[in-house]
TORBA-809638 format. One record per residue (C-alpha): x, y, z; residue in one letter. Coordinates in steps of 0.05 Angstrom, whole numbers, plus 5000, padded with zeros to 4 digits. Layout:
N
    c1    c2    c3  r
     X     Y     Z  A
...
//
This chain:
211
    c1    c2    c3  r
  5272  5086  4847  X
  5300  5067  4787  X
  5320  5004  4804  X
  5240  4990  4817  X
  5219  5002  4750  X
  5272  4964  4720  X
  5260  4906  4769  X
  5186  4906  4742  X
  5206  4902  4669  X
  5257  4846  4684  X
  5189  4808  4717  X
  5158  4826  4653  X
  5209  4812  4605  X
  5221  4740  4636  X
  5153  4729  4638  X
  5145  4715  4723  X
  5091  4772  4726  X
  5060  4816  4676  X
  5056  4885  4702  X
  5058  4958  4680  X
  5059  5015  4732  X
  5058  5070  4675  X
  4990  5078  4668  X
  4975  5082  4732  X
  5028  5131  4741  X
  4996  5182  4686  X
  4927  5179  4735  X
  4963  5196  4803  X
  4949  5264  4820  X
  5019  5315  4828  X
  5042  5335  4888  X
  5030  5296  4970  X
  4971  5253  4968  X
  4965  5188  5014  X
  4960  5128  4974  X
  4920  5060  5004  X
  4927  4998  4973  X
  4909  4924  4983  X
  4969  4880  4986  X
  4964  4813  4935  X
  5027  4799  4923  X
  5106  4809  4956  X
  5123  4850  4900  X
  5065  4898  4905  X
  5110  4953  4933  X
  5161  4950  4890  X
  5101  4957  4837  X
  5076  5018  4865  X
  5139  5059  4878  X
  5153  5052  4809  X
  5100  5085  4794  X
  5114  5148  4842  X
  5187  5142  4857  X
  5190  5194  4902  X
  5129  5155  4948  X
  5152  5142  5019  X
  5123  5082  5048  X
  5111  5058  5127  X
  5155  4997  5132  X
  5149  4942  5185  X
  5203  4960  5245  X
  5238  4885  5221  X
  5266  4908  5157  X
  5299  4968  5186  X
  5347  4924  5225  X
  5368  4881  5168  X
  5439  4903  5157  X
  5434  4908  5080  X
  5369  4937  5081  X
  5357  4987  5137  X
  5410  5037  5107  X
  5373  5036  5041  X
  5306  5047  5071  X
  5321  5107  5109  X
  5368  5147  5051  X
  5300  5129  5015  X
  5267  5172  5063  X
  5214  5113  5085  X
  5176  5110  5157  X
  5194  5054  5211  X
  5123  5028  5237  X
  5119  5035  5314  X
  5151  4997  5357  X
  5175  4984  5438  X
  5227  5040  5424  X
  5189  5097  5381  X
  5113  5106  5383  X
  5054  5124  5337  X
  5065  5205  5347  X
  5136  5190  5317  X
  5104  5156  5253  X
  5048  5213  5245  X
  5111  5267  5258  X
  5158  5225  5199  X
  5096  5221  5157  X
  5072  5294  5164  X
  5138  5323  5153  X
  5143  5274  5087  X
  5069  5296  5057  X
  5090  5371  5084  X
  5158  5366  5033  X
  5106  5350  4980  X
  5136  5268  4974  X
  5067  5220  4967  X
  5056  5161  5028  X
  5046  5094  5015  X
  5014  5056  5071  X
  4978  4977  5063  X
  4926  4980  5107  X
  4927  4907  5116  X
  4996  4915  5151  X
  5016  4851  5115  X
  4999  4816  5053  X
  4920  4795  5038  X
  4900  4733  5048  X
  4891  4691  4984  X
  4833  4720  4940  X
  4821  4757  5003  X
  4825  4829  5049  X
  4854  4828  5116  X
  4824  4869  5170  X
  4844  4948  5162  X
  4885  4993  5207  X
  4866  5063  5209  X
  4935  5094  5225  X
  4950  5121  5150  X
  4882  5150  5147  X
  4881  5193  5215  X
  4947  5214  5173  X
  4907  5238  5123  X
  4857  5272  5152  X
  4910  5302  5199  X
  4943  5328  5139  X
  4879  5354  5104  X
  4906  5317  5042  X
  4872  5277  4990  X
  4878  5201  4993  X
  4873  5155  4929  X
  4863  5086  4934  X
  4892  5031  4889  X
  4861  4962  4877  X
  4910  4919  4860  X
  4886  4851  4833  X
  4935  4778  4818  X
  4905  4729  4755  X
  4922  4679  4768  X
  4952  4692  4853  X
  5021  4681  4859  X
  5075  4709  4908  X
  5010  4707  4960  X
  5025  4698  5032  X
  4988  4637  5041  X
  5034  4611  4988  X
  5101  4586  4974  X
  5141  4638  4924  X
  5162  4578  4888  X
  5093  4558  4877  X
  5083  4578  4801  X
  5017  4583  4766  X
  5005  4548  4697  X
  5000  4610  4655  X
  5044  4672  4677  X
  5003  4719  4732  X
  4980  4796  4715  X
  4982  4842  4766  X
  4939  4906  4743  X
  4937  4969  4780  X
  4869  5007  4775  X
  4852  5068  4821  X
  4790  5045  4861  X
  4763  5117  4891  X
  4800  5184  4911  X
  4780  5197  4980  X
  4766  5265  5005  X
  4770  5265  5088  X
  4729  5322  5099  X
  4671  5272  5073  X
  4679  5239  5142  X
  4699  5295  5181  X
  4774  5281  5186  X
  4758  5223  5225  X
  4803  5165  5204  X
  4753  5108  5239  X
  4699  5110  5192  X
  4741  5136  5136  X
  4776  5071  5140  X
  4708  5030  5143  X
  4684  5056  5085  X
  4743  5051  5045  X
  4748  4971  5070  X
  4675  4968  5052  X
  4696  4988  4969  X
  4751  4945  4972  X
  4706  4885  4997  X
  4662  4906  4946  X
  4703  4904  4889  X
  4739  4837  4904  X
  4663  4811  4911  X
  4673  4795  4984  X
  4616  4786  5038  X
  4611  4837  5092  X
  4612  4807  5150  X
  4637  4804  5221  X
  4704  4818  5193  X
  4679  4884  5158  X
  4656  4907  5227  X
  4729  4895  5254  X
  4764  4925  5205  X
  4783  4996  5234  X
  4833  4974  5280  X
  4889  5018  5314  X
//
C-alpha cells in the first residue's frame, strides 16, 4: 500500500502525471464503504488505493494468473471477477466478508478503462453489493487534462504539457434511496457521471445497468 503512494509521488516528482490522493483521502468516510469510480487512465487504481490502503478492489480473473502478480493480489486481500470456474455468489461472498471486516471495496463500473473523454456502459454487480450490505457507497469522479495512459491510446503517447489527474468525490450514495435495488441505483449513478463529464444521454445511458 505503500508502495502506491510512493509510486504516485515518483509520477509526480518526474513530472509523467500530476496527482495527489491526500485530499481525497481526508474526505473518505472511516470504516467499509463501497467506492465507484470512472476509470480514465491505467494508473487510476493505483491512484485510489493510495488513498485508502486498506481498499480491496474486484480484479479481472487475467491478472490473477500472472505468475508475479496473482500472489500479490490475493496477500492484498483483492476479489477475482467471475469466471468459467467461480461465479458471481463467490464475488458477492469475498466482497461481503471484506466490507463485513470493515476493509472499503473498490469496484470500476466500467469493468475496463473509459473510452477517451468518455463513460463506458455500467455494470451493476458492485452496487447489488452495496445494497446487499446496507453500506454507504461514495462515488469518485476522476478526470485526465490533458488524457493520457487512455485505452484508446498508446502509453507512449505523451501529451505536450504534463497530464493532472484530480480526484473529486461526485455524490455519496445511500441505497435505501432506491430500495436496495442495484439496477436503478446504478442508472442513476451513470446518469451523474454522464452529467458531470457533459455527456449526452442517450441510447447508451439506457444500457448502462448491465449484469
Amino acid at each position: 500500500a505503500r508502495g502506491f503512494l510512493f509510486f504516485v509521488d515518483c509520477m509526480e516528482q518526474q513530472r509523467l502525471l500530476r496527482c495527489d490522493p491526500r485530499p481525497l483521502a481526508a474526505q473518505l468516510p472511516h470504516g467499509a464503504f463501497v467506492m465507484v469510480a470512472n476509470h480514465p487512465t491505467l494508473v487510476d487504481v493505483c491512484v485510489l488505493l493510495a488513498a485508502r490502503p486498506e481498499m480491496r478492489c474486484i480484479v479481472k480473473s487475467k491478472l490473477f494468473r500472472l505468475p508475479a502478480v496473482g500472489p500479490l493480489l490475493r496477500m492484498c486481500g483483492h476479489i477475482e471477477t467471475a469466471n468459467e470456474t467461480n461465479g458471481t455468489a463467490r464475488v458477492m461472498e469475498d466482497a461481503a466478508r471484506g466490507l463485513a471486516a470493515g476493509d472499503p471495496l473498490l469496484f470500476f463500473p466500467e469493468g475496463t478503462r473509459s473510452p477517451e473523454l468518455g463513460l463506458g456502459r455500467f455494470r451493476r454487480g458492485g452496487f447489488e453489493i452495496a445494497c446487499r450490505a446496507g453500506l454507504p457507497g461514495v462515488a469518485v469522479l476522476l478526470r485526465c487534462e490533458p488524457p493520457v495512459l487512455a485505452k484508446s491510446a498508446p502509453w507512449y503517447r505523451a501529451p505536450p504539457t504534463v497530464p493532472r489527474l484530480s480526484l473529486s468525490i461526485l455524490q455519496s450514495v445511500d441505497p435505501s434511496t432506491w430500495h436496495h435495488r442495484g439496477k436503478p441505483m446504478a442508472k442513476a449513478v451513470f446518469d451523474a457521471y454522464a452529467a458531470a463529464l457533459g455527456l449526452e444521454l442517450g441510447a447508451e445511458a439506457n444500457t448502462a445497468t448491465d449484469s
